[in-house]
N, C-alpha and C positions, 0 to 999 in steps of 0.2 A: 504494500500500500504506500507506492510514494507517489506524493504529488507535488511535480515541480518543483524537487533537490531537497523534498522534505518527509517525512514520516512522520507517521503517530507515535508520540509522547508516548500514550496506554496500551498499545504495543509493543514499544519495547518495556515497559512494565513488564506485560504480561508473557512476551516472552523469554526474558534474560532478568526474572525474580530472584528474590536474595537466596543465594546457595543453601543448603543445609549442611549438617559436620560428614558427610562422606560428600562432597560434591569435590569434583578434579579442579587440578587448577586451570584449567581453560575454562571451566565455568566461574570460575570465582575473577577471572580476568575479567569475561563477556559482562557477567554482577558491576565489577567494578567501572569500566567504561557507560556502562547507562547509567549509573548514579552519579557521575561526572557530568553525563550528557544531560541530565534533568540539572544537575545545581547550575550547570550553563545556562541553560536556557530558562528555566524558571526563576533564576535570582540575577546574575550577571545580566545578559543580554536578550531580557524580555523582547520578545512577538508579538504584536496586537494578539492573533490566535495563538493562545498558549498552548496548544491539544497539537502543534506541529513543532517540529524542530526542525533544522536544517541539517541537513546531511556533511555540509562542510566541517562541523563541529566533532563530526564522527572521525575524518579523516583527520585529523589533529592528534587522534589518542592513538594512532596505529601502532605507533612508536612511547612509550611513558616517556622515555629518555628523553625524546627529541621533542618532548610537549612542555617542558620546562625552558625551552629556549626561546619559544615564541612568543611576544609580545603582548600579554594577554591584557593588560591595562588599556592598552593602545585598541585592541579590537571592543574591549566595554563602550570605550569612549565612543567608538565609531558608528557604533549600531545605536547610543545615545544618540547622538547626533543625525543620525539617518530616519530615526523615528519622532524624534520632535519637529524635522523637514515635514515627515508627513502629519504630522499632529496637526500644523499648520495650514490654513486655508491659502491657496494661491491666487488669492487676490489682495492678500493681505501683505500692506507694503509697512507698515508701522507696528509696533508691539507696546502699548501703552503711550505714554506722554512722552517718550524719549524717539530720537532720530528724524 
């Protein structure tokens, strides 16, 4: 179920849930990447539709090593700023009593 570079949130819930004490560790990997993937998107760089994630955020964690090197302040920021553009009506040339 992806739609346009994104999947359901409550799908990967429901299909990579919290391990149990016999689970391998390539489940407890898959476990740990979607709970990454929800604090991304549910807290860092909220969606208008919270029930999708982007799939870009997936290919980030392929590597744990190499996901510490990336810029992640820098990508919050950005997706702030992408969504307050859209927040924004586009006729709207003023923001209060300033400019």
């Amino acid at each position: 179920n992806i739609y346009g570079g994104q999947i359901e949130i409550g799908w990967l819930r429901d299909t990579f849930s919290e391990p149990g004490n016999y689970s391998t560790e390539v489940e407890r990997i898959r476990y740990a990447r979607t709970y990454i993937i929800e604090m991304i998107e549910g807290y860092l760089m909220m969606e208008l539709l919270r029930n999708l994630v982007h799939l870009r955020w997936l290919l980030k964690l392929v590597d744990f090593r190499a996901a510490v090197e990336f810029s992640w302040g820098s990508a919050v920021l950005a997706t702030l700023y992408r969504e307050m553009c859209g927040a924004m009506p586009l006729n709207k040339a003023k923001i209060g009593e300033f400019g």
